[in-house]
C-alpha positions in Angstrom: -18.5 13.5 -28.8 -18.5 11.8 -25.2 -22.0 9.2 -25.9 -23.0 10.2 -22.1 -23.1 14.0 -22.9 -25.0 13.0 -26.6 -27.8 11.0 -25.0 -28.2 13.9 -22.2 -28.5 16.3 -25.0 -30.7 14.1 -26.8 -32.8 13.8 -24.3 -33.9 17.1 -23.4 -34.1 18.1 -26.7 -36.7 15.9 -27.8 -38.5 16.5 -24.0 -38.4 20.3 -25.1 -40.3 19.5 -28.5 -43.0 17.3 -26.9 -43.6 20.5 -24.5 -44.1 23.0 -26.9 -47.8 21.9 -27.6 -48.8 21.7 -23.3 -50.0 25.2 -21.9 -49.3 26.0 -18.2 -52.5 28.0 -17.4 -52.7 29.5 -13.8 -55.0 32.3 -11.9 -57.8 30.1 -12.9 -61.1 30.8 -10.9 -62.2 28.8 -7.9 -65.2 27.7 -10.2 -63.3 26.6 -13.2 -63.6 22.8 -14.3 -62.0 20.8 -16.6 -65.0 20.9 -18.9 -65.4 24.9 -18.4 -61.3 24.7 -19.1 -61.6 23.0 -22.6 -64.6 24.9 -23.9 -62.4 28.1 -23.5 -59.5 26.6 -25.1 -61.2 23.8 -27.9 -61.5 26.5 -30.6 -58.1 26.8 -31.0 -57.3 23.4 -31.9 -57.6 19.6 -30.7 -57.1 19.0 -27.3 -55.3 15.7 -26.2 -55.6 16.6 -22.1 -57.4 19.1 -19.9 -56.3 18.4 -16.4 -56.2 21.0 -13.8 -53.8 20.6 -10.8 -55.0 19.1 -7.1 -53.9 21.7 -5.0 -55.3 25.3 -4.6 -53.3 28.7 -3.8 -54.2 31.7 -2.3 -58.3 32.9 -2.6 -59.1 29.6 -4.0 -57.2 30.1 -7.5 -56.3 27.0 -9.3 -53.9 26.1 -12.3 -53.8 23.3 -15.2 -52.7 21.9 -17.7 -53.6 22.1 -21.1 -52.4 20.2 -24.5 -52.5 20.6 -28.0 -52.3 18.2 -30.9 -49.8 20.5 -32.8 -47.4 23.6 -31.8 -49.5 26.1 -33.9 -52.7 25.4 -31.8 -50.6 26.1 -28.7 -49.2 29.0 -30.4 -52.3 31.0 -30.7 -53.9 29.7 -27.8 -51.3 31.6 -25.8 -51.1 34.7 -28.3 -55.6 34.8 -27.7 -56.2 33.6 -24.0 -52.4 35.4 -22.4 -54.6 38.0 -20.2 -57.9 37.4 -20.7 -60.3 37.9 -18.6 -63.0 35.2 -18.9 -66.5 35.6 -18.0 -67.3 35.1 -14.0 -64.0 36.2 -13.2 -62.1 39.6 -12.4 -58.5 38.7 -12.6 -56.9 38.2 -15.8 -55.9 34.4 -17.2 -51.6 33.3 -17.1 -51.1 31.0 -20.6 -47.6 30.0 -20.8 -45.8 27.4 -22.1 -45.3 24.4 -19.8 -41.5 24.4 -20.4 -39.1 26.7 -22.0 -39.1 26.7 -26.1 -35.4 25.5 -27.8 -34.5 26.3 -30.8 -35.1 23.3 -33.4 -31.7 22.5 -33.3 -31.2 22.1 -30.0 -30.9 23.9 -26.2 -28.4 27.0 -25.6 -25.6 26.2 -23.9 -23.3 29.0 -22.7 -20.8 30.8 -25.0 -22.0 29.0 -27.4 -24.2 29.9 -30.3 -27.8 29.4 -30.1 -28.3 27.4 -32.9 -26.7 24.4 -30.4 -23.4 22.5 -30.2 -21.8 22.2 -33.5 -21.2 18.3 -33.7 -19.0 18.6 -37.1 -16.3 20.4 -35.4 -12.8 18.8 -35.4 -12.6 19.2 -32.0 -15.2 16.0 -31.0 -13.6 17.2 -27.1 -16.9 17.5 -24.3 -17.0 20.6 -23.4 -16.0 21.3 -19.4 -18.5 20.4 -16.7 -19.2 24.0 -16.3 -20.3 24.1 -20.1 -22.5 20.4 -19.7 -26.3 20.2 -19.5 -26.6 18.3 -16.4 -29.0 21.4 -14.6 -27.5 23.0 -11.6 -28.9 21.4 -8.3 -29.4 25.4 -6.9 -31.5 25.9 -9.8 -33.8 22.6 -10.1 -34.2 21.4 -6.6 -36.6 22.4 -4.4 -37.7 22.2 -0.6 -40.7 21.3 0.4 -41.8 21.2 4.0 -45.0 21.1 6.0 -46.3 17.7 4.3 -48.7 15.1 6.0 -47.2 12.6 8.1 -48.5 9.6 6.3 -47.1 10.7 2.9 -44.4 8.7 1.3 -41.9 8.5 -1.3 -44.4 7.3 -4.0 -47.0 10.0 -3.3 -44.5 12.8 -2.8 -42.9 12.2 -6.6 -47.1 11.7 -8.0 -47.6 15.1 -6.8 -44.6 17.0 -8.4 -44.4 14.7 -11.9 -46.9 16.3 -13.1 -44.6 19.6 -13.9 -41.9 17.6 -15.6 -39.2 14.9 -15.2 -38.2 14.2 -11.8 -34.6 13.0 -11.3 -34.8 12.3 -7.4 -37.4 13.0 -4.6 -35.8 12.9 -0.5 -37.9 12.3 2.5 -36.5 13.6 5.4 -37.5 13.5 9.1 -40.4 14.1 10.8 -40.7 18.0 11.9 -42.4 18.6 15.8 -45.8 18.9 14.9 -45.1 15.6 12.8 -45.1 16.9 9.7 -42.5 15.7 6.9 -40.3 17.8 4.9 -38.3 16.8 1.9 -36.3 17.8 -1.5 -37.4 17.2 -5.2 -34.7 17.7 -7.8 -35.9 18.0 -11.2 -34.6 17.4 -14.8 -34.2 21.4 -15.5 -34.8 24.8 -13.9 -38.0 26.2 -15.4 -40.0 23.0 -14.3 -39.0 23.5 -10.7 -40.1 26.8 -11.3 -43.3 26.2 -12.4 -43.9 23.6 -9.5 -43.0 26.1 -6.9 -45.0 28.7 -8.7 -48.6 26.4 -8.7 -47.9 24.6 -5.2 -46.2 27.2 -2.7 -48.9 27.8 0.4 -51.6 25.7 -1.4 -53.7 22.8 0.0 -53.7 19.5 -1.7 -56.6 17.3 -2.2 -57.1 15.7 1.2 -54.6 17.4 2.9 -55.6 19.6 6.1 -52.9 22.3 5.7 -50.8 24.2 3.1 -47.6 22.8 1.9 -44.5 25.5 1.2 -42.5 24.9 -1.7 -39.0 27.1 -2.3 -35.7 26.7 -4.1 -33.4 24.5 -2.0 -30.5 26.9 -0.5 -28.1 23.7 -0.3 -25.9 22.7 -3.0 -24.7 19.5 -1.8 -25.8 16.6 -3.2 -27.4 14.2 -1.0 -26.4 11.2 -2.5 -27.6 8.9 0.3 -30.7 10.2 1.9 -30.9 9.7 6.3 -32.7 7.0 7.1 -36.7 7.4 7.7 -37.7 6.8 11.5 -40.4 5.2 11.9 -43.1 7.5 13.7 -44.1 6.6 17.1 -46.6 4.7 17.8 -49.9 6.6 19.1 -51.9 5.6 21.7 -55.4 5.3 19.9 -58.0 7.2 20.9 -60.9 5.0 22.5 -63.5 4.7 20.7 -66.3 7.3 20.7 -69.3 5.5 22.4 -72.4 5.4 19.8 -75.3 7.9 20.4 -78.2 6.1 22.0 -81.5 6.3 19.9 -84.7 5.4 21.4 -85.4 1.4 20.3 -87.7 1.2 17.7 -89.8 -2.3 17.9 -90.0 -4.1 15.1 -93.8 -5.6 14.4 -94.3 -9.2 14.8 -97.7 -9.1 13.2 -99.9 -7.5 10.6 -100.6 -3.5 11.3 -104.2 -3.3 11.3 -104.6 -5.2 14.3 -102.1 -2.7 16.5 -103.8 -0.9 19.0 -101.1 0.1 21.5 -98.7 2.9 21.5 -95.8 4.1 22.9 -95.8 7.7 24.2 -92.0 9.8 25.1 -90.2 12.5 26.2 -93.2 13.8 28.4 -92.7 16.3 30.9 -92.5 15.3 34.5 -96.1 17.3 35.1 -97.9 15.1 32.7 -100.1 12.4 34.3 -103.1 10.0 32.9 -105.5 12.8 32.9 -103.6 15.0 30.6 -102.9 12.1 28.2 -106.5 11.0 28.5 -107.3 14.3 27.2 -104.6 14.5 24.2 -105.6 11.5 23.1 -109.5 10.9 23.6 -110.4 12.4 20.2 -108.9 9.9 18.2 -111.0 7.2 19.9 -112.1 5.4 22.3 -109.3 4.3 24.7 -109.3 0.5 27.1 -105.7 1.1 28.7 -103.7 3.9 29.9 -100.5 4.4 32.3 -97.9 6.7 33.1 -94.2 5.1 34.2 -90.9 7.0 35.1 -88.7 6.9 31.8 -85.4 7.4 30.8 -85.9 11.6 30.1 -89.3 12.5 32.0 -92.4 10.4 31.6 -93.2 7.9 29.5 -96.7 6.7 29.2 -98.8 3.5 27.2 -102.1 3.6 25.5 -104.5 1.1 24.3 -107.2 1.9 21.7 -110.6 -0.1 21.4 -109.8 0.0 17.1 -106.5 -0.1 15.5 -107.5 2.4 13.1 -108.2 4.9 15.6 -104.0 4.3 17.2 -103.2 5.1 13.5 -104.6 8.1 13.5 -103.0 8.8 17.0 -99.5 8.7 15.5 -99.7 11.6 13.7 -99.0 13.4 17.1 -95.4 12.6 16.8 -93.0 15.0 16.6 -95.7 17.8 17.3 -96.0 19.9 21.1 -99.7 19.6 21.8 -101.4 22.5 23.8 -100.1 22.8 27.3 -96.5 20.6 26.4 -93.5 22.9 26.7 -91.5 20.0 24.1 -91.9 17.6 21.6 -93.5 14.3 22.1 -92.5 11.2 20.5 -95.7 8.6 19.5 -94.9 5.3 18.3 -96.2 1.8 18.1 -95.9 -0.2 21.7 -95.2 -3.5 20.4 -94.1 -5.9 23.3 -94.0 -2.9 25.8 -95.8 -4.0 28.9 -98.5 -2.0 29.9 -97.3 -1.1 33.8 -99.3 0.1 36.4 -99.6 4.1 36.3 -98.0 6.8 38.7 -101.0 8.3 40.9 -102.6 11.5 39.4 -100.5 14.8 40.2 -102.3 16.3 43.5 -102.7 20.3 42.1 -103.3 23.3 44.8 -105.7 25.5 44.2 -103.5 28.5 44.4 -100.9 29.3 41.7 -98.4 32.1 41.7 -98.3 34.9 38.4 -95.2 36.4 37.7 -94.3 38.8 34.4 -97.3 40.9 34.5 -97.6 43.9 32.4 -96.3 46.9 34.9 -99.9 48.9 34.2 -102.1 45.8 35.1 -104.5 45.8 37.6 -106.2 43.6 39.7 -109.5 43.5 37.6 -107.8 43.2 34.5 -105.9 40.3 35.9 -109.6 38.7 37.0 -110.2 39.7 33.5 -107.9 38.1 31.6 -108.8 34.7 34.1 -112.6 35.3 33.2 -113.4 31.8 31.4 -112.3 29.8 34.5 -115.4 29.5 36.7 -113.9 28.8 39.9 -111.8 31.4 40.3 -112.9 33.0 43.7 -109.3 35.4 44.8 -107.1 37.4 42.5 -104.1 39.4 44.0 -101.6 41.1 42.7 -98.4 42.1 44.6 -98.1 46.2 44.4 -94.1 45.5 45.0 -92.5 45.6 41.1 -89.7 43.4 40.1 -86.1 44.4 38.5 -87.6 45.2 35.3 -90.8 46.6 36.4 -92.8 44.0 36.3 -95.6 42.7 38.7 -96.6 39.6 40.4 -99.9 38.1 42.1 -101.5 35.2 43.1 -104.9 33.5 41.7 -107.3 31.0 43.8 -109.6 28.5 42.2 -112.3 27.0 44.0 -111.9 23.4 42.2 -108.1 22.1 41.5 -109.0 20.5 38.0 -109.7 24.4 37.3 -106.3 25.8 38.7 -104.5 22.5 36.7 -106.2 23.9 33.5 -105.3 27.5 33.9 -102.0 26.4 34.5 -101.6 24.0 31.4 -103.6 26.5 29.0 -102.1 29.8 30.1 -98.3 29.3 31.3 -95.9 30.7 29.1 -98.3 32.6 26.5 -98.4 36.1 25.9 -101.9 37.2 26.2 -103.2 39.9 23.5 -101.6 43.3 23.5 -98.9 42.0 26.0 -94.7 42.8 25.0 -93.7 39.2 26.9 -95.2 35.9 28.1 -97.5 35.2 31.3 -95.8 32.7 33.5 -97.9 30.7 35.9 -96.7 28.2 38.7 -98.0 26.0 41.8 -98.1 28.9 44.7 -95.8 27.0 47.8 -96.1 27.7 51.1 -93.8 30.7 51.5 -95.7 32.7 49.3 
């Protein structure tokens, strides 16, 4: 017998006895494990590997690998676990064997009997090439296309090996999205069908789309693959400019002697008065100002006691009464206490818009009862698009009409559907 046909034969005879103890297991569950794998399939024997496969097909479904110490095990895991539908799950479980069984003596070749190649015949001839074992390249290679650009020759075999022996993997050139396509011959036909079977239109680990796997339509070898262009070189992106976070100091000395802190994100309508009043119940206060800042106003406080600025910082992150946003408290170390913007001048007239379409003038002067100076309440007989009414309001002290305007703007009084809205009345009113 020709030695190169012998070893060939050898070879994938003993490959076919090695694979008749590893399980190809696919329609798996998106939430199957490894460890929910081998607890379904440890009663049926000793289990040398559990590995399910990287990439994921269609709904989420997943395949593995399973394999057995001995053939029997592998026998009855197939004949208990072929079409079972496990708990968790609607579809039923695919158990196969991960290649095709041979009969002990050897594979089936054709017209021949399938008890193998009778090697004490007195005619020691090969048989034709037609007759040989070498798998046909129609059968056993496959094309696979849609792969990442950065993958290479290494990482393309690693992802196929794991469905049997490999006897040559192509890269070809880059598609025009930049994707890579390529061909994988392997060693027989029923492992390049079970690779096409668990990979076709799944998604590798790490990969961003789904690779498609089919039976290569070409039958001519390609005995020396193209050369690999290099991909052109991309301009890289610049680089995406950090988000700025207010600074947060650092103290340079022990906390219980910090009385200064740092007040943010204020509205442009805030002054000293309306921080004097935010913050006087903590404690007594020896410094305040008010400065332009980066968003709104920014304003600086001193405390007589330290204890009573740590108390003061619990108003971060909170929108006191009269603030339509958050305001950021923190310590003020090394922030220079600046001199403060000039208290907001407030008219004594404001302008009310959103009013209830039933309201009246007395209910308005009502609903302003606990301001004292309030001395002239309108309201506009004209309705707006949506039926809603308008007025005007006139305090007799300024300090009142400011206060009416922090307490009241933007709250919906009892019984009301929608909000109260309350601005400084300009001169075109």
């Amino acid at each position: 017998i020709n030695a190169e046909y012998m070893g060939h034969f050898l070879s994938v005879y003993f490959f076919s006895m090695m694979s008749e103890t590893k399980l190809f297991v696919s329609n798996l569950a998106p939430h199957v494990t490894n460890g929910l794998l081998a607890e379904w399939f440890e009663p049926f024997g000793k289990l040398l590997d559990v590995s399910l496969i990287r990439s994921v097909g269609k709904g989420g479904r997943q395949s593995a690998f399973v394999k057995f110490d001995s053939e029997k095990q592998a026998s009855q895991a197939i004949a208990s676990m072929a079409g079972a539908i496990m708990a968790g799950d609607d579809l039923p479980l695919t158990v196969k064997y991960a290649q095709e069984k041979h009969s002990s003596r050897g594979p089936d070749t054709r017209g021949q009997d399938s008890r193998g190649p009778d090697i004490r015949s007195s005619d020691s001839r090969p048989p034709p090439a037609s007759q040989r074992l070498a798998p046909s390249a129609a059968c056993t290679k496959l094309y696979v296309s849609n792969m990442e650009p950065e993958m290479d020759e290494a990482g393309f075999r690693q992802l196929f090996q794991d469905f049997g022996p490999i006897e040559e993997v192509v890269l070809l050139h880059q598609g025009k999205r930049g994707r890579l396509s390529g061909f994988v011959n392997f060693h027989n036909t029923h492992s390049a069908e079970q690779a096409m079977e668990a990979l076709h239109n799944t998604v590798p680990d790490g990969w961003n789309e789904q690779i498609n796997v089919k039976m290569a339509l070409s039958k001519k070898p390609h005995n020396q693959p193209p050369p690999r262009r290099s991909p052109p070189r991309r301009a890289s992106p610049p680089p995406k400019r950090p988000r700025m976070e207010p600074p947060r100091m650092e103290p340079t000395y022990a906390p219980e002697t910090r009385t200064r802190l740092y007040v943010s994100n204020l509205d442009d309508t805030f002054d000293v008065a309306w921080l004097c009043t935010i913050f006087a119940p903590f404690g007594r206060i020896s410094e305040m100002s008010v400065t332009p800042g980066p968003a709104g106003r920014d304003g600086l406080i001193r405390f007589e006691e330290s204890p009573c600025a740590m108390e003061a910082l619990s108003l971060d992150g909170t929108r006191p009464a009269g603030c339509s946003v958050t305001i950021r408290v923190q310590w003020a170390d090394g922030r220079p206490l600046q001199p403060s913007l000039p208290p907001r001048s407030v008219e004594t007239k404001l302008y009310v818009s959103n009013i209830e379409p039933s309201f009246t003038d007395r209910q308005l002067a009502e609903l302003f009862a606990g301001y004292a100076s309030l001395t002239e309440v309108v309201i506009l007989h004209r309705q707006g698009h949506r039926g809603r009414l308008s007025g005007f309001l006139r305090f007799a002290d300024s300090q009142e009409a400011d206060r009416a305007l922090r307490t009241m703007n933007s709250v919906t009084p009892e019984g009301w559907s929608e909000p109260i809205y309350l601005k400084i009345a300009t001169s075109g009113k």
